[in-house]
C-alpha positions as CSV (number, residue, x, y, z in Angstrom):
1,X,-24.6,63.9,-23.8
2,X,-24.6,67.3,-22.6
3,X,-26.1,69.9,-25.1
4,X,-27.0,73.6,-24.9
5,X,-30.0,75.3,-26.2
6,X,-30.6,79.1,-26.6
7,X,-34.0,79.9,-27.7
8,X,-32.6,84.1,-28.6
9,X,-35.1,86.9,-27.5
10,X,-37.5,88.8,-30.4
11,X,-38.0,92.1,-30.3
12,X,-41.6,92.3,-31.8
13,X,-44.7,91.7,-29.8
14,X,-44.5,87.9,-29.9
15,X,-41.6,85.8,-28.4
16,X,-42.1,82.4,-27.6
17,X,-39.5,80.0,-28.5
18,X,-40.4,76.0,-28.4
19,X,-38.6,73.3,-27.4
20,X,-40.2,70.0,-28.5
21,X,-40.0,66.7,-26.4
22,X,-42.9,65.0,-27.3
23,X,-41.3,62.2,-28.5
24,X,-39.8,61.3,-25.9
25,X,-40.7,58.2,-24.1
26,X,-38.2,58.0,-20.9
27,X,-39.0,60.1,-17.9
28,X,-38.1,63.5,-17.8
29,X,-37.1,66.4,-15.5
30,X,-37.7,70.1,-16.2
31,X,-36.1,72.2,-13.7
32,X,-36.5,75.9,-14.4
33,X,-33.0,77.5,-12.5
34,X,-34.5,81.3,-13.9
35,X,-36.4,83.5,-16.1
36,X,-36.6,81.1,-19.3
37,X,-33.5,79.5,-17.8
38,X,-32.6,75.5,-16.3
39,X,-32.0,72.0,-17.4
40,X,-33.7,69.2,-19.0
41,X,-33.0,65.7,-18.2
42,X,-33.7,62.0,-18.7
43,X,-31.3,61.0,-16.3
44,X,-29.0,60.0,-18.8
45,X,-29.0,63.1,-21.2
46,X,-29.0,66.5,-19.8
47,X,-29.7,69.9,-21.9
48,X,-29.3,73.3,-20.3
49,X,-31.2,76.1,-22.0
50,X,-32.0,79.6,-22.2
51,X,-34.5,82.5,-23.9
52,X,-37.1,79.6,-24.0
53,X,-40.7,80.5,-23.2
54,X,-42.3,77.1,-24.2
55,X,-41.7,73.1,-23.2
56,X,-44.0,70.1,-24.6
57,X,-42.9,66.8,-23.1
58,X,-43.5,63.5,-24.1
59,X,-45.1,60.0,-22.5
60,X,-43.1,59.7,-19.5
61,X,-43.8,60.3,-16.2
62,X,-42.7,63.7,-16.0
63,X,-41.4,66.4,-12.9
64,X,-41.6,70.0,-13.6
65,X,-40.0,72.2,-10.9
66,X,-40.9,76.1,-11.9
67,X,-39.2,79.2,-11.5
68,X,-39.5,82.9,-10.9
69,X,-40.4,83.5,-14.7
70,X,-44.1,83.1,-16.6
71,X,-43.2,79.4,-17.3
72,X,-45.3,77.2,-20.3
73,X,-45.4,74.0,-20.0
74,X,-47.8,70.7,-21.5
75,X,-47.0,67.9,-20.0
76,X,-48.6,65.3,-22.8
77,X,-48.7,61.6,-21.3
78,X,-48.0,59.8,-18.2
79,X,-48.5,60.6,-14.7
80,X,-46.7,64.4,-14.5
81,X,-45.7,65.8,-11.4
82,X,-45.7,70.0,-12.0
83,X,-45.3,73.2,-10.2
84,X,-45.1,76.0,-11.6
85,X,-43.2,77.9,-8.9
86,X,-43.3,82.2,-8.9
87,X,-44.8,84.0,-11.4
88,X,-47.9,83.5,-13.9
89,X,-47.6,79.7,-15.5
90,X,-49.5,78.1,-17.9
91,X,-49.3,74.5,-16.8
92,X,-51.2,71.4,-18.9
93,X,-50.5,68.0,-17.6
94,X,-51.9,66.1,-20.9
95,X,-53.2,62.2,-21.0
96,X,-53.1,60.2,-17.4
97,X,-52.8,61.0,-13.9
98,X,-51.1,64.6,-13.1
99,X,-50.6,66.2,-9.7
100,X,-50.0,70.2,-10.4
101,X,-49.2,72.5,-7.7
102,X,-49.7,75.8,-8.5
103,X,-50.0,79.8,-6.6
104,X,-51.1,83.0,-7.6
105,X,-51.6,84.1,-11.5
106,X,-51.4,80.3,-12.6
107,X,-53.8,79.0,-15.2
108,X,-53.9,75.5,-15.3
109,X,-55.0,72.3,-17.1
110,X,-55.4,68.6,-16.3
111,X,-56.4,67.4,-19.7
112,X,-57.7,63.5,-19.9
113,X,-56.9,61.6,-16.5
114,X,-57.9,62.0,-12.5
115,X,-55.7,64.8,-11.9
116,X,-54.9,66.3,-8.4
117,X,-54.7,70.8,-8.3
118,X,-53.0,71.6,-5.2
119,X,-53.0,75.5,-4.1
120,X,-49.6,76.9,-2.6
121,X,-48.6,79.9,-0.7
122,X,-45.6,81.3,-2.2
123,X,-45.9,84.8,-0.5
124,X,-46.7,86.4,-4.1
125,X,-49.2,89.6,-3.7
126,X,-52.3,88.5,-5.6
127,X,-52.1,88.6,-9.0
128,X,-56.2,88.8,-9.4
129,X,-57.1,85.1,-10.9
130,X,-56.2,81.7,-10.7
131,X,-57.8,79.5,-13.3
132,X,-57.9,75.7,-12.9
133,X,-59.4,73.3,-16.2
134,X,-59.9,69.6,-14.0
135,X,-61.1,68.4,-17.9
136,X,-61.9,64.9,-19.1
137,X,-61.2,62.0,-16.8
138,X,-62.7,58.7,-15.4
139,X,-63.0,58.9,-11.6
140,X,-62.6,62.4,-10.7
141,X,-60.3,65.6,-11.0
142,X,-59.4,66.7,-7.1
143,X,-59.1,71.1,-6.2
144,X,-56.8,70.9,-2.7
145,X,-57.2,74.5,-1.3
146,X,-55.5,73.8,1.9
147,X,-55.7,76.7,4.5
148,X,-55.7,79.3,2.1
149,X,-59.8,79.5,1.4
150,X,-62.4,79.3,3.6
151,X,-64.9,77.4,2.2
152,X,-68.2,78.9,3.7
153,X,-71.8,78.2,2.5
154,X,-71.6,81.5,0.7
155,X,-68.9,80.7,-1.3
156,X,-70.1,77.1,-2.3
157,X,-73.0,79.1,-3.4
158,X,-71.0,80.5,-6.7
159,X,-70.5,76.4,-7.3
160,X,-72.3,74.8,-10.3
161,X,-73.1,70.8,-11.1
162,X,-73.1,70.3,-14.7
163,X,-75.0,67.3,-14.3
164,X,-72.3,65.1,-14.5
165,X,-70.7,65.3,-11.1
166,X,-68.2,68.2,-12.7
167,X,-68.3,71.4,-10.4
168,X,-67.6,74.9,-12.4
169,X,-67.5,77.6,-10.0
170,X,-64.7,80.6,-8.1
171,X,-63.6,80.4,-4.7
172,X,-62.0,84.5,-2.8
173,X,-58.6,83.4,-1.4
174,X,-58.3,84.8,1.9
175,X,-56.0,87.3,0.3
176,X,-58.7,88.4,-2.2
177,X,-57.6,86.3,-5.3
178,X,-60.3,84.8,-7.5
179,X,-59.7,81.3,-7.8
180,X,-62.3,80.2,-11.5
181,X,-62.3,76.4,-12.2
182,X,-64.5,74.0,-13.9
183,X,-64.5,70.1,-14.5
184,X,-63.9,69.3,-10.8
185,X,-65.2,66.7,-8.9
186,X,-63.7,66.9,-5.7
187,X,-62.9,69.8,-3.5
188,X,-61.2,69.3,0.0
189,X,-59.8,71.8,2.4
190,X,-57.6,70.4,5.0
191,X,-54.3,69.0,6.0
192,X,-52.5,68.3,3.0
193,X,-50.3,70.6,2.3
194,X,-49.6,71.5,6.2
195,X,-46.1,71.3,6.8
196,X,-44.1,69.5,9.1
197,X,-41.2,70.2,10.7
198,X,-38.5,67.6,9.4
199,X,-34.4,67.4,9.5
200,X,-34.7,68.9,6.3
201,X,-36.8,71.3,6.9
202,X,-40.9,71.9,6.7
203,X,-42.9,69.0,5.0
204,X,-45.9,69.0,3.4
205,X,-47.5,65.9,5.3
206,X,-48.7,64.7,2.6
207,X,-45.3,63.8,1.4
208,X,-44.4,61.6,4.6
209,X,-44.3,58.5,4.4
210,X,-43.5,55.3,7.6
211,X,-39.7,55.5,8.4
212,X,-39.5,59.3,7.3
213,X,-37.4,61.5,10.5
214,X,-39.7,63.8,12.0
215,X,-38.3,66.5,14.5
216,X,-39.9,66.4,18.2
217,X,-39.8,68.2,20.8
218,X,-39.1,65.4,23.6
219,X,-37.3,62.9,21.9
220,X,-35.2,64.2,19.0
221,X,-36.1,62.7,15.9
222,X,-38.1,60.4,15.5
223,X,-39.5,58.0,13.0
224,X,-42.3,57.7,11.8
225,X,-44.0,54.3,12.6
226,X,-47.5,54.4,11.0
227,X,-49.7,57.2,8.9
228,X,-53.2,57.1,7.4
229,X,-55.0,60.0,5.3
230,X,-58.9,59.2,5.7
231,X,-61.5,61.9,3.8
232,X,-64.5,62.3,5.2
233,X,-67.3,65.1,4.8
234,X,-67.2,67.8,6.5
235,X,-70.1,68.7,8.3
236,X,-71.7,68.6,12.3
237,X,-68.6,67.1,14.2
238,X,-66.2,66.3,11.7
239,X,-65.8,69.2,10.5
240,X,-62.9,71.0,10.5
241,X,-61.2,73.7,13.2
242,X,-59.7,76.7,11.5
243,X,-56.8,78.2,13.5
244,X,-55.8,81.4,12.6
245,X,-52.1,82.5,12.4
246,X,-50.8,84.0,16.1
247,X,-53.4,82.0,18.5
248,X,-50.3,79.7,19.2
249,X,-47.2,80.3,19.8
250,X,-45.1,79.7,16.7
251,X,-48.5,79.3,14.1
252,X,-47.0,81.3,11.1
253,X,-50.0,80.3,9.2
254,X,-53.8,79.7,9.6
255,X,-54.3,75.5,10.6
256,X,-57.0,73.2,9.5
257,X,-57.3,70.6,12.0
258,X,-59.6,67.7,13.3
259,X,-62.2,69.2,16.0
260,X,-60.2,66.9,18.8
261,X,-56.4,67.6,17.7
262,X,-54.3,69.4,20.2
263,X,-52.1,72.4,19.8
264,X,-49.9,72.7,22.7
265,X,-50.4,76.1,24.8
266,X,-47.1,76.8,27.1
267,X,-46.3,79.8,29.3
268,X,-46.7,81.7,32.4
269,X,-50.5,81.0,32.7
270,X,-50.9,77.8,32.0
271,X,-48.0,77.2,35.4
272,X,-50.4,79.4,37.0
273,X,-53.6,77.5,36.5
274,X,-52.4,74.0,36.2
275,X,-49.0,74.0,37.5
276,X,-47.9,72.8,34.2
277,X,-45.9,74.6,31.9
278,X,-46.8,73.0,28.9
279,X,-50.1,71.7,28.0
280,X,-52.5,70.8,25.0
281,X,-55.6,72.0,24.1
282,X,-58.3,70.4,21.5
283,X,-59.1,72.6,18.7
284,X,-62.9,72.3,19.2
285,X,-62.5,73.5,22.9
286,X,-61.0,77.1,21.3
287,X,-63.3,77.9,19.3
288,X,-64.6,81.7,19.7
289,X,-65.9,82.3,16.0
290,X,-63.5,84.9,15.5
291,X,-59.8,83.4,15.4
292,X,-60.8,79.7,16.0
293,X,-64.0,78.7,13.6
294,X,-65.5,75.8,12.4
295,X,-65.0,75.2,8.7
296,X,-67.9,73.5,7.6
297,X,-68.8,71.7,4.2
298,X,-67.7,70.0,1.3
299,X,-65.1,67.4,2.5
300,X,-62.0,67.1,4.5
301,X,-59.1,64.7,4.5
302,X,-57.4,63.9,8.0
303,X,-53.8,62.8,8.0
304,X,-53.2,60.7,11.0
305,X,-49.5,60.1,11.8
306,X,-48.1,58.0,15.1
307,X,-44.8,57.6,16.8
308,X,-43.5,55.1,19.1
309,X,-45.2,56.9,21.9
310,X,-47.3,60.1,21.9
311,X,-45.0,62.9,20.5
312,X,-45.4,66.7,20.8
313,X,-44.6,67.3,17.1
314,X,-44.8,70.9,15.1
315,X,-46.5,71.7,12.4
316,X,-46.4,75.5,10.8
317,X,-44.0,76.2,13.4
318,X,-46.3,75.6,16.4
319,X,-45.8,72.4,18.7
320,X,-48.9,70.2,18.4
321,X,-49.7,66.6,18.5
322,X,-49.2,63.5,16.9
323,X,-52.0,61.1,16.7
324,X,-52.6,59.0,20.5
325,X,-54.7,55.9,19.7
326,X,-56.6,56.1,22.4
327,X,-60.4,55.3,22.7
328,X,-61.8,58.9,20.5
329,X,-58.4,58.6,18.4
330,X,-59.0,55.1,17.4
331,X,-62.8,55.9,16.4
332,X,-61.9,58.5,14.1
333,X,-59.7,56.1,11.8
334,X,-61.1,53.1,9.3
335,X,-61.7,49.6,10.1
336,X,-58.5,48.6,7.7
337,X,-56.3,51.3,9.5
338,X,-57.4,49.6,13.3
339,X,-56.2,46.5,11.9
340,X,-53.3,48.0,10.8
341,X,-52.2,49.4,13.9
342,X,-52.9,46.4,15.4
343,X,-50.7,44.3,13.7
344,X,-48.0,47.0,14.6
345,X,-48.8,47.7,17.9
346,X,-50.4,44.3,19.2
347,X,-51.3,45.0,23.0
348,X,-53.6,47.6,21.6
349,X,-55.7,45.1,20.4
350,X,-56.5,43.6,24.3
351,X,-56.1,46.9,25.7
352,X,-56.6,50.3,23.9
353,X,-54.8,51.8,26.5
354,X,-51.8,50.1,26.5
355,X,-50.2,52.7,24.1
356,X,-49.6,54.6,26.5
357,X,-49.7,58.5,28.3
358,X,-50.1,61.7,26.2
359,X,-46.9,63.9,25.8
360,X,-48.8,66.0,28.0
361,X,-51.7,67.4,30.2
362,X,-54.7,67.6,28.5
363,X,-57.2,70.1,29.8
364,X,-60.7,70.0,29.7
365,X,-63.2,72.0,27.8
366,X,-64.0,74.8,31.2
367,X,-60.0,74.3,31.8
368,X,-59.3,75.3,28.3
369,X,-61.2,78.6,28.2
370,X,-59.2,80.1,30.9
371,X,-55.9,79.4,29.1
372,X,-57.4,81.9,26.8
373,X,-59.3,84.3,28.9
């Protein structure tokens, strides 16, 4: 059935009104339309509510789509999906294995299970502190900081092992917020989270999946044919190139990106120089150590993704890259991925050429500092 609730607002110093489904068994969905305002459903039952400050959920595996307001939510068992939107939430994602997305003024718990924290940009000013509770689990609680924190030696210097494996420790966004956590195994600072342009708009990659559209800049859309995330630690040449916002055309945000990605450079200077108007560039050959640096340590998870043919792609707005398997590409992925695109692509496996050309000119390392110069 259809059912209303309306939680009514107190006047004294306290208001928080409950709403109770711990009981419940059947997955859920808790979408917060405003302030203390939205819809609870099983997919059967649906319950609209209002003037409601506090949710518990029950065993199911559970989404939680925040709003603007200061949302509380514990997500008890099963594997909960949760963000916590705008504003300062209090998200708990209970027993089993919760992902949590959360952004500025959000205090957060994963309770028993390997829980994954992923950091989001929202715009908010900072709110001062972000705290983040990995607690109990088996394997290992995962922090995902994306491009938002640079994770330099003197930052990992604040980190503590308790002995166990479990970091405690802060990490100073780049926009001076004081990220606190404890009971975290695993701390990685790359591509997921980087979004992708796709016919329904910008994707976090890490939500693609084979057969998904993607929009290039050749060929239309495209689908998507093969993708592999590999995590590897990021130090000497695997570690990671941070591009800052405005070095490429259309880059509305800082990039993380493999040392030997591309971003495409276009223009006037690159005709003059190369009589090309469009052309790609590796990351590693822009590095100046002011807007292009190397961000070493910890670990770093590469999202490979590959198209019929090579495809100028665009992630955070600037055209870039999709993976080319040739000989570097295919060394930087696992001995159960090569087999994979082997079995996809099968002349690759005589001839690791045979995928053919890249979308476009790829200039060396001296060629590459005078498109910059």
């Amino acid at each position: 059935g259809t059912d209303t609730i309306v939680g009514g607002e107190d006047t004294g110093p306290v208001d928080i009104d409950v709403v109770d489904a711990g009981t419940m068994t059947a997955d859920t969905t808790l979408n917060f339309t405003g302030d203390e305002a939205g819809t609870l459903s099983d997919g059967t039952n649906t319950a609209s509510f209002s003037e409601v400050e506090l949710f518990t959920l029950g065993s199911g595996n559970d989404t939680v789509v925040g709003g603007v307001g200061n949302e509380i939510v514990y997500g008890g068992a099963g594997d909960d999906t949760m963000s916590g939107g705008l504003g300062a939430d209090t998200l708990s994602g209970g027993a089993d294995n919760d992902t949590i997305t959360f952004a500025e003024g959000d205090s957060i718990s994963g309770g028993a299970g390997d829980d994954l924290f992923v950091l989001e940009d929202l715009g908010e000013l900072s709110n001062g502190t972000i705290t983040i509770d990995g607690g109990s689990e088996t394997g290992g609680d995962t922090l995902q900081l994306g491009s938002l924190a640079n994770l330099t030696q003197a930052v990992k210097d604040t980190f503590v092992d308790d002995g166990s494996g479990s970091y405690s420790g802060s990490v100073t966004l780049d926009d001076g917020t004081i990220l606190n956590f404890s009971e975290i195994e695993n701390i990685i600072c790359f591509t997921p989270g980087t979004r992708i342009a796709t016919p329904h708009g910008a994707r976090p990659i890490e939500t693609l999946k084979v057969d998904d559209m993607i929009v290039t800049r050749d060929h239309g859309l495209q689908p998507i044919r093969w993708i592999e995330a590999r995590t590897v630690p990021a130090v000497d040449s695997l570690a990671p190139v941070r591009i800052r916002r405005g070095v490429v055309t259309g880059l509305d945000r800082d990039i993380l990106v493999s040392p030997q990605h591309r971003m495409m450079f276009q223009g006037y200077r690159a005709e003059l120089l190369f009589g090309e108007s469009e052309v790609l560039v590796a990351a590693t050959h822009l590095v100046d150590g002011v807007d292009v640096t190397r961000d070493a340590g910890g670990e770093v998870t590469y999202i490979h993704m590959l198209f019929d043919t090579h495809e100028v792609i665009y992630a955070e707005g600037a055209a870039t890259e999709s993976f080319h398997p040739g000989d570097m590409g295919m060394a930087a992925v696992s001995d159960a991925a090569r087999a994979e695109l082997f079995a996809i692509f099968p002349a690759l496996r005589s001839n690791i050429n045979g995928y053919g050309p890249t979308a476009r000119r790829c200039l060396k390392h001296h060629e590459a500092k005078l498109i910059r110069a």
